[in-house]
C-alpha positions in Angstrom: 72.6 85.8 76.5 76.2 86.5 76.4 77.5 89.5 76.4 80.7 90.0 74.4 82.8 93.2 74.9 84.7 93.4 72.5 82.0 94.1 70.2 80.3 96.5 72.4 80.5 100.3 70.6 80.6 101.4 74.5 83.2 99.4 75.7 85.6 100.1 72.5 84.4 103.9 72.9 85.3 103.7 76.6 88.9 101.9 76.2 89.5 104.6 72.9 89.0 107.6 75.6 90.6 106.2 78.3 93.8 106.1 76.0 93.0 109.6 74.5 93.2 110.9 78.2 96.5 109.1 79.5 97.8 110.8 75.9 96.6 113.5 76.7 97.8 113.6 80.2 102.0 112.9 79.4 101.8 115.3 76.8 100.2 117.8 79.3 103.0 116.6 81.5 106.0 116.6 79.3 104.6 120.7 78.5 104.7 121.8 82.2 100.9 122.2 82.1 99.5 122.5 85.0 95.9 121.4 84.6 94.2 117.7 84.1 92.8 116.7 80.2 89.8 117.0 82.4 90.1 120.4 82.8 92.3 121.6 79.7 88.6 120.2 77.9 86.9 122.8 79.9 89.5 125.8 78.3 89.0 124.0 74.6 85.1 124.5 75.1 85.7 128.1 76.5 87.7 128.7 73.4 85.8 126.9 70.6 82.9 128.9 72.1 84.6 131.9 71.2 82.1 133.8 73.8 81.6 133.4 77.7 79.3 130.7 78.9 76.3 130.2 81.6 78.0 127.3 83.7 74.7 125.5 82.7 75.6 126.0 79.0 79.1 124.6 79.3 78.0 121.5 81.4 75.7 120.9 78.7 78.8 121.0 76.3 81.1 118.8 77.9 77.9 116.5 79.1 79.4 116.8 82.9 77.8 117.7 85.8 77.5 121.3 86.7 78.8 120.1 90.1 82.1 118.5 88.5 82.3 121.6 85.9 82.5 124.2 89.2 85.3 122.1 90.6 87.6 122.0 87.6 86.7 126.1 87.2 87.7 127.1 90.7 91.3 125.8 89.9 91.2 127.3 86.4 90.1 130.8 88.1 92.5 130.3 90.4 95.3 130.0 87.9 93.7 132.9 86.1 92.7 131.3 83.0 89.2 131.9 83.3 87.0 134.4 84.9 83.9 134.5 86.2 81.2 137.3 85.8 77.6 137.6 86.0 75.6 137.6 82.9 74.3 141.6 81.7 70.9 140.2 80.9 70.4 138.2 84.8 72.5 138.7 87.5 71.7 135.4 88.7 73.6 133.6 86.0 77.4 133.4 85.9 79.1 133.4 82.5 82.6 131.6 82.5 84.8 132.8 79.5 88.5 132.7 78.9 90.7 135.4 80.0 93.4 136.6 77.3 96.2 134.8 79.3 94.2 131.3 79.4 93.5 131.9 75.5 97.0 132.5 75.0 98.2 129.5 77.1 96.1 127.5 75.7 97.4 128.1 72.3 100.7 127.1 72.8 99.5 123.7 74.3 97.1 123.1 71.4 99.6 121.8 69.0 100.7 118.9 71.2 97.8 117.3 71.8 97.0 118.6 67.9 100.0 115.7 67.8 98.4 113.3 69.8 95.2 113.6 67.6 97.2 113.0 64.7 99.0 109.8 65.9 95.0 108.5 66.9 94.5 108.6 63.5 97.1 107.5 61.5 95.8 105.1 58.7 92.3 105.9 59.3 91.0 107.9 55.7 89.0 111.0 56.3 86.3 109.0 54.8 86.0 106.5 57.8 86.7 109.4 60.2 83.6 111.0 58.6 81.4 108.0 58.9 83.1 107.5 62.6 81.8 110.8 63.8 78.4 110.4 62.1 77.7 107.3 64.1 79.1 109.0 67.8 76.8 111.8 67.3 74.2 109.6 66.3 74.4 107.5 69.3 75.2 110.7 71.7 71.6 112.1 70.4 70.0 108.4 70.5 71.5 108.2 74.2 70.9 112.2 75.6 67.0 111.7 73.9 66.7 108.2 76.1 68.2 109.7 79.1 65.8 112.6 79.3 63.0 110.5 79.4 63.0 110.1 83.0 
């Protein structure tokens, strides 16, 4: 069997974020930000959360390993855009949520990569965007339901 990439939905998907994140990168760059897309993803979950987070809860969001997640928040901490605290209802848990100066921060950066978005889409029609996105999270729910079978 041959195996073509180019019409592999993983491959495309693959090349589409690699070029999202180098984007996403200059423009971070060109703003003086000092954090990775990596880790600028980990704010825009805080924020579109709108309400601290167990560190299990926000792996799950960003489908990263909680390993990988505590890495990118001990610089984010560090820089005092996010705190840590434990949870009121267990101790044991730690809830990461967005200080005022990382919401704040994060706002002004937003429009930039608002841009960036915007260029990614240029000519598509909200119709194919639609369909687009209803496909991805189809094959995110086909893939996370085969993955948790073992």
């Amino acid at each position: 069997m041959h195996f073509d990439s180019e019409s592999s939905p993983g491959f495309v998907i693959g090349r589409v974020a690699y070029l999202i994140r180098t984007g996403m990168g200059a423009e971070l760059k060109k703003a003086r930000w000092p954090f990775s897309p990596e880790e600028t993803q980990t704010l825009i979950t805080l924020s579109d959360a709108g309400q601290p987070l167990s560190m299990n809860e926000l792996a799950s969001r960003m489908i990263r390993d909680a390993t990988t997640v505590k890495r990118q928040l001990d610089r984010l901490v560090e820089h005092q855009f996010v705190e840590r605290n434990a949870s009121s209802e267990d101790a044991r848990i730690v809830m990461i949520g967005l200080t005022r100066r990382g919401e704040q921060r994060l706002q002004k950066v937003l429009p930039r990569l608002d841009d960036l978005r915007k260029i990614a889409l240029k000519g598509i029609s909200m119709k194919e965007l639609d369909a687009a996105q209803n496909v991805l999270h189809h094959m995110q729910k086909n893939l996370k339901t085969h993955l948790t079978k073992d």
